[in-house]
C-alpha positions, 0 to 999 in steps of 0.5 A: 231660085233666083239667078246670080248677077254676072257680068264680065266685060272689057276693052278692047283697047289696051295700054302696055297689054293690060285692057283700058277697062274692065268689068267682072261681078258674080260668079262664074262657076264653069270657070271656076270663079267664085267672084269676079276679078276685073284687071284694068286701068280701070277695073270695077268688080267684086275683086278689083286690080286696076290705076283706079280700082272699084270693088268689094276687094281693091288695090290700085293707086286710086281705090274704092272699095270694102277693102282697100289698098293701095295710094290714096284709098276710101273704104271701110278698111283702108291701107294706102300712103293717103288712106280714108276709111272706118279702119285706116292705116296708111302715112296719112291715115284718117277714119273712125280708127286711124294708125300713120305717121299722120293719124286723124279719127275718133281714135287715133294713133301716129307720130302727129295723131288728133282724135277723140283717143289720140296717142303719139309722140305728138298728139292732140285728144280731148283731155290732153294736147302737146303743142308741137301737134297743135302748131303741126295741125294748125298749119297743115290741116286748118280746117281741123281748127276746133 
């Protein structure tokens, strides 16, 4: 039977006693983890915790991730103040399924919303527009102009 990958590493070097970066993949059952979690400024691992955080699971204020939370986020479930993803929910919100205040995607649903299914108090969709949403997308999305 084939091995799991582990791997747990990380810096020395610390800032305010949380490590610059860290590294945790795999499980480690002698200590009774079933993912690794890595904890830095900079953390990459299955759970990621970090300023800028890469991982299956991650939170931070710049995430990557399967799930991610946090600032500006870019996952498949996105929650974040700028959130990109297939799901994303966040102030600024743009994915395949999009929910904000600002909401761009396939469907989508905020006060200002543009999408294929758009719904909002603003909204621009394929069968309907209202004009506050176009002037608000034409001057602070342009590149949305189709």
């Amino acid at each position: 039977m084939r091995q799991p990958c582990v791997i747990r590493k990380q810096s020395t070097r610390r800032i305010l006693g949380v490590p610059l970066w860290s590294v945790a993949v795999g499980p480690l059952p002698k200590a009774g983890e079933r993912r690794g979690h890595a904890r830095g400024i900079i953390a990459v691992g299955d759970v990621a915790t970090g300023l800028l955080a890469i991982g299956g699971v991650a939170r931070g204020l710049v995430v990557v991730g399967g799930v991610a939370i946090g600032g500006v986020t870019l996952g498949g479930c996105s929650i974040g103040l700028l959130a990109f993803g297939g799901a994303a929910a966040g102030v600024i919100a743009m994915g395949g399924a999009a929910v904000g205040i600002v909401a761009v995607g396939a469907a989508a649903f905020g006060y200002y919303a543009c999408g294929v299914a758009a719904a909002g108090e603003y909204f621009i969709s394929v069968q309907e527009k209202t004009p506050e949403a176009v002037e608000f997308f034409k001057t602070w999305m342009p590149w949305l102009r189709r």
